[in-house]
N, C-alpha and C positions, 0 to 999 in steps of 0.2 A: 359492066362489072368485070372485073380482071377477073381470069379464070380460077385461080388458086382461091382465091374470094368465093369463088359461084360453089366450088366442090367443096367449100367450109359451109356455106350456108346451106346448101343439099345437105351436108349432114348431120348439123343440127337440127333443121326442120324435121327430120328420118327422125332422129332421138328425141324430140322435143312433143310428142302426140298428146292426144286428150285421152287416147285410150290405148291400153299395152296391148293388145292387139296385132292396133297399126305398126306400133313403135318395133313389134319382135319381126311383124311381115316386112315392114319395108327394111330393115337394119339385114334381115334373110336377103331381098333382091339387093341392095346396095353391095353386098359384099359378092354379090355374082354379077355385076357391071363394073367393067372398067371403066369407072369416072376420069382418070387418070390420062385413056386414051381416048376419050369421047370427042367427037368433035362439038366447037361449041354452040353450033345448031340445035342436036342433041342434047347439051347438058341444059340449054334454055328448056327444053319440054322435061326434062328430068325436072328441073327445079319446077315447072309450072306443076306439075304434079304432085310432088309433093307440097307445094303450098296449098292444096285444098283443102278442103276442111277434111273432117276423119269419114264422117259420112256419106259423102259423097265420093271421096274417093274407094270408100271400102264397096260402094252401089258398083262402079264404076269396076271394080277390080275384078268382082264376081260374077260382072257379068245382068246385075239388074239394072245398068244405066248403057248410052251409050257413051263413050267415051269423046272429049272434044277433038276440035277438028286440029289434024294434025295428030294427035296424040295415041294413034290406034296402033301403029307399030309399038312403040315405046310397053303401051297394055300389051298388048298378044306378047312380045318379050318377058315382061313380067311376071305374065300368065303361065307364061312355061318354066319360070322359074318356081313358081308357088307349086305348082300342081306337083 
């Protein structure tokens, strides 16, 4: 997926949640990651994460799941952003 593509679908995924929750948390870490200068390693696990459901990724955020493989940096980042 062309990159300008991947950083439009990360953000409507971020806006598009089941529940406002999700939608105010991650719309909070998006705007404290530079999507802009991500590499596109990086934006691949950004977008896998947010395409989870809301449940699991909110398990996964706070710390009652663990997070997949690959994607533990990306969390503990997150992590410091929410906290």
């Amino acid at each position: 997926m062309e990159r300008r593509l991947k950083i439009k679908r990360i953000m409507f995924l971020a806006s598009r949640r089941a529940s406002n929750e999700m939608e105010v948390l991650l719309s909070k870490v998006l705007n404290n990651l530079d999507l802009e200068n991500m590499g596109d390693e990086e934006l691949d696990r950004v977008l896998s994460l947010v395409s989870m459901n809301d449940m699991d990724l909110r398990d996964i955020l706070y710390g009652f799941k663990e997070p997949p493989e690959g994607l533990r940096d990306l969390v503990d980042k997150i992590k410091r952003v929410i906290a």
